[in-house]
NUDRENDREN-775770 format. One record per residue (C-alpha): residue number from 1; residue in three letters; x, z, y. Coordinates in Angstrom, 3 decimals. Layout:
BEGIN
 pos code       px       pz       py
 NUM  ALA        X        Z        Y
...
// end
This chain:
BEGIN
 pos code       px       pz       py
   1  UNK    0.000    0.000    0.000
   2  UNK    2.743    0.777    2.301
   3  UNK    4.419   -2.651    1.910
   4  UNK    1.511   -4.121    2.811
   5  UNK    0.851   -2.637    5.706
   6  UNK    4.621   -3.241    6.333
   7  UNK    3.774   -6.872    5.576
   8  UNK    0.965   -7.148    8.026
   9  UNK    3.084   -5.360   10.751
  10  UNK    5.863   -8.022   10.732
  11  UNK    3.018  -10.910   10.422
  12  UNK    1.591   -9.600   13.280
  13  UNK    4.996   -8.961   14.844
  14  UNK    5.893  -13.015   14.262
  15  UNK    2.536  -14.225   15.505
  16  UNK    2.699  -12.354   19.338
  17  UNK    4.633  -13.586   22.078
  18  UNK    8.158  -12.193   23.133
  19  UNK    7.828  -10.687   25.785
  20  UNK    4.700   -8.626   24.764
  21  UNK    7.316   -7.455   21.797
  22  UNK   10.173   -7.056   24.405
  23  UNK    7.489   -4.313   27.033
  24  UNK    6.053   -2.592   23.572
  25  UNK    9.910   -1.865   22.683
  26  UNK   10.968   -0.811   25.764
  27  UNK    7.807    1.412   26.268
  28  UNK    8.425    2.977   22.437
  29  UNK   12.017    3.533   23.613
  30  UNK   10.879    5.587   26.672
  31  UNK    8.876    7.522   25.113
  32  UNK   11.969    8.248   22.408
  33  UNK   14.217    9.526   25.604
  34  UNK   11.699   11.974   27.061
  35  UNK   10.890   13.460   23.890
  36  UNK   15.003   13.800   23.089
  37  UNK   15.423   15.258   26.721
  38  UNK   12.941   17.949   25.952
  39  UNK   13.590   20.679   24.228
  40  UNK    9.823   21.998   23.024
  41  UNK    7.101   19.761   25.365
  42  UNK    7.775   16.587   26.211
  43  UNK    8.719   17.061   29.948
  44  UNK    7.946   14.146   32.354
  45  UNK   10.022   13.130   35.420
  46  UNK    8.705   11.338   38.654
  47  UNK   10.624    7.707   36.600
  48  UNK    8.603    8.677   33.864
  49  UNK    4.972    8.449   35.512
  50  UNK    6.455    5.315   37.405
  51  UNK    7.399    3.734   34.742
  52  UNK    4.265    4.274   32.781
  53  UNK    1.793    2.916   35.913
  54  UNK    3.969   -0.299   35.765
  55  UNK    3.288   -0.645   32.245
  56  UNK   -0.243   -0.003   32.914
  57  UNK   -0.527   -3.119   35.193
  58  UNK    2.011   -5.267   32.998
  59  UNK   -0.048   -5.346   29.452
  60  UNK   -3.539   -4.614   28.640
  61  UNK   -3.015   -2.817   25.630
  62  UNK   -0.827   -0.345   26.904
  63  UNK   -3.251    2.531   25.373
  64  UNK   -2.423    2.265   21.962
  65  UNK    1.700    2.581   23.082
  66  UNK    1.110    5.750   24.383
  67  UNK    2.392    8.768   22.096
  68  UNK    2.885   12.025   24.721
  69  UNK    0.497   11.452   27.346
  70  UNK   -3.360   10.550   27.379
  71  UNK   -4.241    7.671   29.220
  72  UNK   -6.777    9.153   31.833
  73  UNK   -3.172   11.006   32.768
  74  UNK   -1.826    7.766   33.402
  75  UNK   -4.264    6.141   35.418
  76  UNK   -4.573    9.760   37.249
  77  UNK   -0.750    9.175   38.224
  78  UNK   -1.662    5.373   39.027
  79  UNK   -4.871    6.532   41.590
  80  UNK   -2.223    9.821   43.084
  81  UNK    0.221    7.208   43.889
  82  UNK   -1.674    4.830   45.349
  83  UNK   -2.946    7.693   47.708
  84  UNK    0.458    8.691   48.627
  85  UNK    1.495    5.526   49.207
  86  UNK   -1.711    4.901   51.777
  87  UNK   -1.436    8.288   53.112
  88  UNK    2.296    7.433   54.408
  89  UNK    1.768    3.767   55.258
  90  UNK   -1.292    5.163   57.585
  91  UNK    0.057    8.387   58.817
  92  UNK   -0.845    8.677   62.558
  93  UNK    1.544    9.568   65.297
  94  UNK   -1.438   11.998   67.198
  95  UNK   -0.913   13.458   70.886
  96  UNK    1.381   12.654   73.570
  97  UNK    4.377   10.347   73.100
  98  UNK    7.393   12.991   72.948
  99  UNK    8.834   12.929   76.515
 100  UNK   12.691   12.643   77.366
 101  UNK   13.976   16.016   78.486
 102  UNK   15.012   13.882   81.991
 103  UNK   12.428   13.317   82.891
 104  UNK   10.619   16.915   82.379
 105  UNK   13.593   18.156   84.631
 106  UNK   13.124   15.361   86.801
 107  UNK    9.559   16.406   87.007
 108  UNK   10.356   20.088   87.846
 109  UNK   13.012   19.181   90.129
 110  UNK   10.628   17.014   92.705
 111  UNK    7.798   20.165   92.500
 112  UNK   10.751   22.393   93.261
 113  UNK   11.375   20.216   96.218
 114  UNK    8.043   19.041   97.156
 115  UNK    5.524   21.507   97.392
 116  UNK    3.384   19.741   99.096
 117  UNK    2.728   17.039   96.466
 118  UNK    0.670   17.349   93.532
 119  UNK    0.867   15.655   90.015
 120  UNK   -0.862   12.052   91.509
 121  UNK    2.090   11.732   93.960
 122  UNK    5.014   12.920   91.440
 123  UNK    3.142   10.664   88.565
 124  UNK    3.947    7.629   91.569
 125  UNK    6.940    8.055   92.717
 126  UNK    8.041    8.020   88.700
 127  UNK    6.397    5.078   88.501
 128  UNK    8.486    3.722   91.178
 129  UNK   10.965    4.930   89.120
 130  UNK   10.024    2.969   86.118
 131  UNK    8.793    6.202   84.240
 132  UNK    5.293    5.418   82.494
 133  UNK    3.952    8.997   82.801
 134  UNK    0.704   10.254   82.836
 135  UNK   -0.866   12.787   85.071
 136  UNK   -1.799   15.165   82.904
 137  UNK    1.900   15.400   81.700
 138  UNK    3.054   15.809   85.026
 139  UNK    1.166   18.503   85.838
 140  UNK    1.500   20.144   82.143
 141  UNK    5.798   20.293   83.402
 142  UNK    5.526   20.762   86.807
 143  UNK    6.923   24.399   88.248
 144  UNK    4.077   26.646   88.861
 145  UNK    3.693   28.290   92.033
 146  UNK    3.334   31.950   92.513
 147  UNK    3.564   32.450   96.247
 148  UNK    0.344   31.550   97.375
 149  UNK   -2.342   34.044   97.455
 150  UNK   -5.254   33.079   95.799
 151  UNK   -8.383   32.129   98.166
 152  UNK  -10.781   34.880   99.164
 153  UNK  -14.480   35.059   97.070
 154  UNK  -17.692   33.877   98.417
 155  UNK  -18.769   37.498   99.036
 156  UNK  -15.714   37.865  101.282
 157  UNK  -16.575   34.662  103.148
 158  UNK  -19.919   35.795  103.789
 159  UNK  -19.237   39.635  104.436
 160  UNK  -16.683   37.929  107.014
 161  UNK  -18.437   34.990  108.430
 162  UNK  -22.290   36.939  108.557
 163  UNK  -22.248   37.675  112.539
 164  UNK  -21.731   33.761  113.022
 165  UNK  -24.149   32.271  110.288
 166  UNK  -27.374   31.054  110.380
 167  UNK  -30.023   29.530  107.935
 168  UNK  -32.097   26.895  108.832
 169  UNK  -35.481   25.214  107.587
 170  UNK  -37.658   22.313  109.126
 171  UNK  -41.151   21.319  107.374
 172  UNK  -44.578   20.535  108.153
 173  UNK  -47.947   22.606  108.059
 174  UNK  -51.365   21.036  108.316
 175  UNK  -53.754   22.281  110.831
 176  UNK  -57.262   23.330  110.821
 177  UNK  -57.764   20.184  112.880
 178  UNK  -55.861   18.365  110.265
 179  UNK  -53.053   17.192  112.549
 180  UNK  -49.314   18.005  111.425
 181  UNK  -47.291   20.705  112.825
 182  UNK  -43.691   20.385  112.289
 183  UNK  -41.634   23.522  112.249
 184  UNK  -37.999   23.975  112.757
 185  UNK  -36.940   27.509  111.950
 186  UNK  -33.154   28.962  112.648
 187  UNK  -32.493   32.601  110.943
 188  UNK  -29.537   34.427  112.368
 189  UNK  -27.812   36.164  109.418
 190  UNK  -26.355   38.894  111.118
 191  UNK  -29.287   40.549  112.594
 192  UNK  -31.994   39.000  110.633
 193  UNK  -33.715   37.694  113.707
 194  UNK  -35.448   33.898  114.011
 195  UNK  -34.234   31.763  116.893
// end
């Protein structure tokens, strides 16, 4: 029984092309190296799941060739890869160019200087200089200024400013006759009195 099956092996053998034979060898042979590399499992190496995805899209009956792994493994490897290799080729580069450290002094340097202007005139004047920059980055690096005292509340302003306010109104009233009178009223602040 054995040397028939023996028989039928090399029949079949004879009747398929070479370079079917050649990839089934090679594959066979692979499979010999891991398991002689390993000492108790067969342990598989980054080459190892390469190789077997290439073999996987070289001959359709790669299945039956496969000794140490299943083949849901292999096409698991296949679909990982393939993800890794689209997550790198369409990584992003999100947020702000990366700015040259030049120009950030630069930046600090004319805020320094210019106290006056604000990030629209530094942003132009490094456009004269041929430095694309946008506002927003200009003002993100320029020197912030703590000498200024920051501007009184609206409370203050009023509390301040009450003896020289007024509030005034203008609309219209029907009569009893039913003509229009238009009314103009000014209310001093201060003393609460209408002008």
């Amino acid at each position: 029984m054995r040397l028939v099956l023996h028989l039928l092996a090399l029949i079949r053998a004879l009747s398929a092309d070479r370079t079917r034979l050649a990839l089934e060898n090679v594959m066979l042979r692979q499979q010999l190296t891991v398991y002689r590399r390993s000492v108790k499992r067969a342990k598989l190496e980054d080459g190892d799941r390469a190789f077997w995805v290439l073999m996987r899209r070289l001959l359709t009956n790669w299945k039956e060739h496969l000794v140490i792994v299943k083949p849901e493994t292999v096409i698991r490897w296949h679909r990982q890869g393939f993800r890794y290799y689209w997550r790198w080729k369409s990584r992003s580069k999100l947020g702000r160019p990366t700015i040259e450290p030049e120009i950030i002094h630069l930046i600090r340097r004319m805020s320094i200087e210019n106290e006056l202007w604000g990030a629209p005139r530094i942003q132009a004047e490094l456009a004269l200089l041929d430095h694309d920059v946008a506002v927003s980055t200009v003002a993100k690096y320029m020197v912030k200024r703590k000498d200024h005292e920051p501007s009184q509340s609206w409370r203050t302003f009023l509390a301040n400013h009450m003896a020289r306010s007024a509030a005034c109104d203008f609309f219209t009233v029907p009569t009893a006759t039913f003509r229009m009178l238009y009314v103009y009223v000014v209310l001093h602040h201060d003393r609460r009195t209408i002008f």
